[in-house]
N, C-alpha and C positions, 0 to 999 in steps of 0.2 A: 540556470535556466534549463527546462526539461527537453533535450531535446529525443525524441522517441527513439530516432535511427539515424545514421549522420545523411541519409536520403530517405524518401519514402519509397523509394523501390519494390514492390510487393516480390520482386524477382530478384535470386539471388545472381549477383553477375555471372557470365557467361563461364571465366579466367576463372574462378573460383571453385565451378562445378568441375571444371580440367585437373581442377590439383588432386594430386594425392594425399591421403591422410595424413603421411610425412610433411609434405611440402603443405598443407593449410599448416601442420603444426610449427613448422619452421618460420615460415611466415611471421602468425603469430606471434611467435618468442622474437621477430626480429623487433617488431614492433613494440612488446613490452620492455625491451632492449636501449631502442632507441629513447625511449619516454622516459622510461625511468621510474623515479617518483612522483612525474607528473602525470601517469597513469594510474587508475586503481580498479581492481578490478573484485567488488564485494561477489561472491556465489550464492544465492540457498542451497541450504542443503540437500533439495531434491534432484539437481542436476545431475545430469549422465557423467561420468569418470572423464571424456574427452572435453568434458567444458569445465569441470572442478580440477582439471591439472595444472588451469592457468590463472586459478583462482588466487590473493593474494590472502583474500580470509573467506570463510564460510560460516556460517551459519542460521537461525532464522531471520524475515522480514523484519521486524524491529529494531531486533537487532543488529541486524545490518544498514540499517539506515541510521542508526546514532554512531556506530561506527563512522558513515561519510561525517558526520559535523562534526567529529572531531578530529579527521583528515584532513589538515589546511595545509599542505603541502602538493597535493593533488590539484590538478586543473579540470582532468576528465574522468569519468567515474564510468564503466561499463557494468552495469548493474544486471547479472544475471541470475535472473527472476520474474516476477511478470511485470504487470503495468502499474500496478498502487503501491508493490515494494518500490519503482521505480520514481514513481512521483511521492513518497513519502520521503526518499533518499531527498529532493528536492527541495521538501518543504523545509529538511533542517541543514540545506548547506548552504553555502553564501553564494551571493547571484552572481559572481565569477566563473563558479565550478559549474562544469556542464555534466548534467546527468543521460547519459544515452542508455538505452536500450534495444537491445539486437534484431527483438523479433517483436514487433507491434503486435501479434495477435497474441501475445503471451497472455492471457488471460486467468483470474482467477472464480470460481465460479461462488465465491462466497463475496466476492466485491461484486459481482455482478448480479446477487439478487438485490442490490439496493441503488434502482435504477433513479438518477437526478430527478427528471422528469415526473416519476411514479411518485418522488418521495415527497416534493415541491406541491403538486397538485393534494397529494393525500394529506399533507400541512395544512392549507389552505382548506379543505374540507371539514379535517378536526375543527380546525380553532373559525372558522368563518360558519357553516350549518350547525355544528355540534357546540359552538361557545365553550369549547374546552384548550381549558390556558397549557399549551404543551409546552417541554421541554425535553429537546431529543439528544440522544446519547448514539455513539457509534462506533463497532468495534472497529480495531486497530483497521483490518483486511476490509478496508474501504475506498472508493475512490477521493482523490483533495477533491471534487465536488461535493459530492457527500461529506466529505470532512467538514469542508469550509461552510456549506449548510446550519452543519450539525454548532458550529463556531458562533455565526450570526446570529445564532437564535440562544444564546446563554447556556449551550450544551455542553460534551467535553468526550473526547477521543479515549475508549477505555481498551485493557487490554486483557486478558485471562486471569492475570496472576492481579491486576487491579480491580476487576467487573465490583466486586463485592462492596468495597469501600465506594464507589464511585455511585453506583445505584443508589448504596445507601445516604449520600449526600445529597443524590437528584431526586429521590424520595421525601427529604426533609424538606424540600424548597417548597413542597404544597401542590406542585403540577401532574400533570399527568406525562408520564415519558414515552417518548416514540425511542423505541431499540431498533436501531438497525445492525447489521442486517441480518444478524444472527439470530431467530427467535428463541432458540434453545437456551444460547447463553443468556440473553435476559431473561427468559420466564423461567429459567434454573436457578439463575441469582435472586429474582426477584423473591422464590419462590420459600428461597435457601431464610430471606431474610424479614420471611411472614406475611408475606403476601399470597391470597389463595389464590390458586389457577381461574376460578372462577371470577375474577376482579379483573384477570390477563381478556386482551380480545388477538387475534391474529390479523 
C-alpha cells in the first residue's frame, strides 16, 4: 500500500530542524540499524550525496521499482525519488510492503504534463465528437492514474529503450493512439517507423 509520508505533515518536526547534520545522520543509521532487512531504501540517482549515503541501491525509476518486487524480504520501502517512481514502486510489490515517500511535493514535471482529469475528458472528446476508436500508450514517468487509464482502455505502459516495438504493435491494431505524456517520444518513434508528422496532431 502507498503510503506518501508516514504523516501528512507539510512541516518538518520541530526535534528534527534542532539536530545537526551528525545527529539527523546518526539518527538515521540508528534506524536503518534497528530494521534491518526489513527496511529498504531504493535512491535515484539524482539525489544529493547526504540522501545517496543512505541509499541501499541507486539507480533510475524503473529500475528501481522492479528492484522493490523482487525484494520480498522488505516490509518498508523509502523510495527516494518523486511521487510516480513511488507509486510504480507500489504497483509492483505485494500489498504487505509499504511504499513511503519522504516528501509529497516531490514532483516530476514529465508525469505532470499528463494531468488525469485533461487526459479522461480529451478521451471522451476523441472517441465521443470525433468517432475516433483510440488506443492510448504512456510512457513509463506517468502517474498509476494515467497508467491505470492507459490499462482499461487496451493500451500499455512503454519505456525508451521499448517506445519502438510498442508503437509499432499499437499501430497494427488499426486505432488511433493517444501518447502520453511525452509528445517527443512518440512523434519520434512514431515518426522513426513511417509515420509523417503531418498525420501527428498535438
Amino acid at each position: 500500500m502507498f503510503n506518501p509520508m508516514l504523516s501528512v505533515s507539510k512541516e518538518i518536526p520541530e526535534k528534527y530542524l534542532k539536530m545537526s547534520t551528525e545527529e539527523l545522520e546518526q539518527h538515521i543509521q540508528s534506524i536503518k540499524d534497528e530494521l534491518g532487512d526489513r527496511l529498504f531504501m531504493p535512491t535515484h540517482h539524482y539525489q544529493k550525496d547526504e540522501v545517496v549515503q543512505f541509499a541501499d541501491i541507486t539507480g533510475d525509476s524503473l529500475e528501481l521499482a522492479r528492484i522493490c518486487k523482487e525484494n520480498t524480504a522488505a516490509e518498508y520501502f523509502v523510495f527516494n525519488g518523486v511521487h510516480f517512481m513511488a507509486e510504480t514502486a507500489d504497483i509492483l510489490t505485494d500489498d504487505h510492503q509499504d511504499i513511503y515517500l519522504p516528501d509529497l511535493s516531490a514532483g516530476c514535471s514529465m508525469a505532470d504534463m499528463a494531468n488525469i482529469t485533461q487526459a479522461l475528458h480529451g478521451y471522451d472528446v476523441l472517441t465521443q465528437e470525433f468517432n475516433l476508436d483510440i488506443l492510448p500508450l504512456t510512457y513509463v514517468n506517468s502517474t498509476a492514474a494515467i497508467k491505470k487509464f492507459v490499462g482499461e482502455h487496451g493500451g500499455s505502459c512503454v519505456t525508451s529503450g521499448n517506445a519502438k516495438s510498442v508503437v509499432d504493435w499499437a499501430l497494427k491494431q488499426g486505432k488511433v493512439i493517444l501518447f502520453l505524456p511525452d509528445q517527443h517520444l512518440g512523434r519520434n518513434t512514431a515518426y522513426d517507423l513511417g509515420i509523417p508528422l503531418e498525420q501527428m496532431a498535438v
